[in-house]
C-alpha positions as a printed NumPy array, in Angstrom:
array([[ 75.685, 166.97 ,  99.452],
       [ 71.969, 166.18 , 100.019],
       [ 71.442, 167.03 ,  96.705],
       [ 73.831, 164.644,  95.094],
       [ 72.439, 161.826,  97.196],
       [ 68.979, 162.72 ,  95.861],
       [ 70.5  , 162.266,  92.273],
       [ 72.327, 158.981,  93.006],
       [ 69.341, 157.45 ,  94.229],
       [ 66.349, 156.767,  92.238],
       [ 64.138, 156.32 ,  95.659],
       [ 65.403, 158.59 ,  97.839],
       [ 66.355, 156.262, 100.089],
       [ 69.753, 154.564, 100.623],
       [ 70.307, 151.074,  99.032],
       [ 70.303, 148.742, 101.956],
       [ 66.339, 149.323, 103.412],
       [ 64.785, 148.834,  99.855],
       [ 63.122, 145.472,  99.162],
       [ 61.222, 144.937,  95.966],
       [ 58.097, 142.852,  95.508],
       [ 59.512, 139.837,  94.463],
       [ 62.371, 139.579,  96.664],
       [ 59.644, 140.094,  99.299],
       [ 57.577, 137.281,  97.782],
       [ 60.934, 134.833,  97.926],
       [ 61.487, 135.626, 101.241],
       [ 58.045, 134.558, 102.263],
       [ 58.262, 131.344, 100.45 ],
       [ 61.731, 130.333, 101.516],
       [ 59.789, 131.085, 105.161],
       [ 56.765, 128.995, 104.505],
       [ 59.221, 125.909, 103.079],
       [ 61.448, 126.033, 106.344],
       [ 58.048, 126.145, 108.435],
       [ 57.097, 123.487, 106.246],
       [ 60.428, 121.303, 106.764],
       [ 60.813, 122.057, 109.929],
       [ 57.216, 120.679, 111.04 ],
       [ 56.919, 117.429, 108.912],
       [ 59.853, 115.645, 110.755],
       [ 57.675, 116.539, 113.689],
       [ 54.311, 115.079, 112.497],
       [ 56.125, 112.102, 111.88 ],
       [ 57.336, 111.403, 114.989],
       [ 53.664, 111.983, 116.198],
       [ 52.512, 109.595, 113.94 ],
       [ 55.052, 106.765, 114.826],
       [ 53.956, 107.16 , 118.234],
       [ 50.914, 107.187, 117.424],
       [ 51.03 , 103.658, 115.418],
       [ 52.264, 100.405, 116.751],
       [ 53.205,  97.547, 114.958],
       [ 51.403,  94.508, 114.943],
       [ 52.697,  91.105, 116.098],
       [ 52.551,  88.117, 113.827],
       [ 52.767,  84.338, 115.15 ],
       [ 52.474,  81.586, 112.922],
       [ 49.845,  79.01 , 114.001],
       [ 50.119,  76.139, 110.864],
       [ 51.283,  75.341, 107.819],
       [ 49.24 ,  73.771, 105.213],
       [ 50.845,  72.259, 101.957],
       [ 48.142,  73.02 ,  99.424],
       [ 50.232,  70.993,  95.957],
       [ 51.546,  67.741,  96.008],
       [ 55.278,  67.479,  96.103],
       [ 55.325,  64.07 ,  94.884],
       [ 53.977,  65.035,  91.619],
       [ 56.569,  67.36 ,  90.493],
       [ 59.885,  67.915,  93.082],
       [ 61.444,  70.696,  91.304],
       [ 58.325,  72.534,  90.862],
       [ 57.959,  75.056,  93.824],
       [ 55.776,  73.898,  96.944],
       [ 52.498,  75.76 ,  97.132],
       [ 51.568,  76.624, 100.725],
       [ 48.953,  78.28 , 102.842],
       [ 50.126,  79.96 , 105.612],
       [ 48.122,  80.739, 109.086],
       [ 48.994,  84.085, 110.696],
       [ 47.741,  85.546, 113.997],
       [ 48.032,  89.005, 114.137],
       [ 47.547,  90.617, 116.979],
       [ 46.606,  94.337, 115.759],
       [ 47.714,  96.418, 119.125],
       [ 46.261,  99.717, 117.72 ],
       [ 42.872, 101.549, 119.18 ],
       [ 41.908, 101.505, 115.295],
       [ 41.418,  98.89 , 112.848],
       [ 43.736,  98.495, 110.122],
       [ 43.007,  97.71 , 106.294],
       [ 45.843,  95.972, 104.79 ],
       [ 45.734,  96.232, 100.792],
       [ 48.887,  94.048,  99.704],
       [ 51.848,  91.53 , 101.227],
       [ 54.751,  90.837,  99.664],
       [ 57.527,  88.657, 101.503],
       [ 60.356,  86.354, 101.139],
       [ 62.638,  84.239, 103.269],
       [ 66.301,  83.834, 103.176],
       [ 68.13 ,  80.747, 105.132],
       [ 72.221,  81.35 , 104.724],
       [ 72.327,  82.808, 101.247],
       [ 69.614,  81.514,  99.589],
       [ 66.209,  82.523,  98.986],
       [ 63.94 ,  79.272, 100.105],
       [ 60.468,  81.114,  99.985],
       [ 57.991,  83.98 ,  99.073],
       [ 54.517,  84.794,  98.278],
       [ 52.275,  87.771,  97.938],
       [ 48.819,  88.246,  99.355],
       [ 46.72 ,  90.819,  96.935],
       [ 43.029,  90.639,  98.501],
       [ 42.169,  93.035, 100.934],
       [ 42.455,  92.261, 104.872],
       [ 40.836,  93.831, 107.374],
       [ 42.802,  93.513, 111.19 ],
       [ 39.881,  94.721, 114.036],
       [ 41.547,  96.886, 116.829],
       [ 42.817,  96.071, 119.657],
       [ 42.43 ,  91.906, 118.902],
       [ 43.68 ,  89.086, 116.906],
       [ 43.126,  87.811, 113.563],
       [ 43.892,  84.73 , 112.023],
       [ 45.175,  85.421, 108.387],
       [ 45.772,  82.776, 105.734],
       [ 48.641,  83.708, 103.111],
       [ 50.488,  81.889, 100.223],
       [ 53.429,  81.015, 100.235],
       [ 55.683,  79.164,  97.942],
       [ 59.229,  77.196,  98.992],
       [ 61.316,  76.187,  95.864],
       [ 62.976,  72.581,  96.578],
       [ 66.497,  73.16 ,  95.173],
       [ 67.199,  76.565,  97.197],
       [ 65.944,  74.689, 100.379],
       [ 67.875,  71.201,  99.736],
       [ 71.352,  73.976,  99.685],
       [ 70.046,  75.97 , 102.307],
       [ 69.924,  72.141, 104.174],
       [ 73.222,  71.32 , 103.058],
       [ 74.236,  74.717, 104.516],
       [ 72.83 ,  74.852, 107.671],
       [ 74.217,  71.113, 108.747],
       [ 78.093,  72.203, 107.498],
       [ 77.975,  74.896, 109.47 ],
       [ 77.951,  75.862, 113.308],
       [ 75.89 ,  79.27 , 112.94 ],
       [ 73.031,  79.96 , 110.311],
       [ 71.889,  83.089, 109.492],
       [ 68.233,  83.926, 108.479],
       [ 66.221,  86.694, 107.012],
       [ 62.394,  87.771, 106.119],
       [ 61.527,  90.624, 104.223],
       [ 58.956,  91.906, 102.516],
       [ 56.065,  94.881, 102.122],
       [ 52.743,  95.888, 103.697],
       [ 50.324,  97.845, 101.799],
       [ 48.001,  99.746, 104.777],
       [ 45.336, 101.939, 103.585],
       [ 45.06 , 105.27 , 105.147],
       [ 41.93 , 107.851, 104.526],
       [ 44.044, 110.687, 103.697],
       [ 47.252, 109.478, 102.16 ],
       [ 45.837, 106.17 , 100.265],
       [ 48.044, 103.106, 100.316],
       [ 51.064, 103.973, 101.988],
       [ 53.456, 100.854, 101.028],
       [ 55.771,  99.807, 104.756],
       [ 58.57 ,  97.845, 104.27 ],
       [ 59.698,  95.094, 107.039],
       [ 62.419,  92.936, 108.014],
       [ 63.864,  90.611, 110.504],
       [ 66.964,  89.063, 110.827],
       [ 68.214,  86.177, 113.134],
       [ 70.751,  83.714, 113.357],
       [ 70.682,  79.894, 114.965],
       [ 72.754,  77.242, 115.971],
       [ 71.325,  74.395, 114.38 ],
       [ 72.735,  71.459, 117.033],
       [ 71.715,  73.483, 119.871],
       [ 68.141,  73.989, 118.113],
       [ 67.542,  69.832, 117.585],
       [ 69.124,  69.279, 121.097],
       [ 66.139,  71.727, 122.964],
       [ 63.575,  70.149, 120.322],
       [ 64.523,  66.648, 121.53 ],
       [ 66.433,  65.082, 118.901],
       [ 69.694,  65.661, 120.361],
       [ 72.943,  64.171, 119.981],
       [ 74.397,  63.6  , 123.409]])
C-alpha cells in the first residue's frame, strides 16, 4: 500500500498540503489588496476628521457691466466672499466652479481660475465672478411670486491643492427652500 501511494504521487506527499509558488504568490497579493482595502476606508475617515469645511458669507455684490447697455446679455458680477478657513493649516484653493438654481432654472454661475490662498484659522475676503443671465431670472421671478414655496440650489467645485495628492477636485452643494411672502414680510415690505 505505501508503495502505491509513493507511485500515485509525484511528491510524496498527499494532495491537499502542497502549494506551488505561484499560488503562494496569489495568496499574498489577494492578502496585501484586502490589507490594502480594508485600511483606505479607514484613512479616510481620519482625514475627514481631520479637515473641516470652511464657512462662506457673502459681504457685497458689485455689478461690474452695465445692464442698460445690453438686457439680454448676461450680468457680469463681482462677488465678495468671507471665508472663514476653520482649519490649523492654510488652504490653497486652485479652481471654483459654481452655479445657482432658483425653482428650475439656472439664474447664475461663474468660475474663479487664479490661485487663492485661505490663512488658517482666520478669515479672508475673496472676490469671485459671477454672471446672472436676465431671461432665466425674469422666469425664476415669475416663479417665485406664483407660487407659495420656492426651492433653491448652489452647486459647484473646489479645486484644493494638497502636497501629496495634487489638486484634489471637492464637489459642494446646498439646497434650501423659502416662502417668498413670509421673506418680504420679515424684510419689511410686508403685506398686512
Amino acid at each position: 500500500m505505501r508503495r502505491t501511494l509513493a507511485r500515485r504521487f509525484s511528491s510524496g506527499k498527499p494532495r491537499g498540503t502542497r502549494i506551488s509558488k505561484m499560488r503562494t504568490d496569489k495568496r499574498i497579493c489577494l492578502l496585501l489588496f484586502l490589507t490594502l482595502a480594508v485600511s483606505l476606508p479607514s484613512c479616510r475617515g481620519l482625514v475627514k476628521d481631520a479637515f473641516k469645511t470652511p464657512k462662506i458669507r457673502v459681504i457685497d455684490v458689485v455689478l461690474t457691466s452695465n445692464p442698460l447697455d445690453d438686457p439680454r446679455m448676461p450680468w457680469d458680477a463681482l462677488l465678495s466672499l468671507e471665508v472663514n478657513n476653520r482649519n490649523d493649516y492654510p488652504l490653497e484653493v486652485s479652481y471654483v466652479a459654481y452655479s445657482a438654481i432658483l425653482g428650475r432654472e439656472t439664474i447664475a454661475g461663474g468660475e474663479h481660475r487664479e490661485k487663492i490662498r485661505l490663512g488658517a484659522s482666520g478669515l479672508t475676503v475673496v472676490k469671485v465672478p459671477i454672471s446672472l443671465w436676465p431671461e432665466a431670472f425674469l422666469i425664476a421671478c415669475r416663479n417665485v411670486f406664483s407660487s407659495r414655496k420656492i426651492s433653491y440650489e448652489l452647486n459647484g467645485s473646489v479645486g484644493l491643492k494638497t502636497p501629496v495628492v495634487g489638486v484634489v477636485r471637492i464637489p459642494f452643494s446646498k439646497t434650501g427652500g423659502f416662502d417668498p411672502v413670509e421673506f418680504i414680510k420679515r424684510k419689511g415690505f410686508g403685506f398686512n
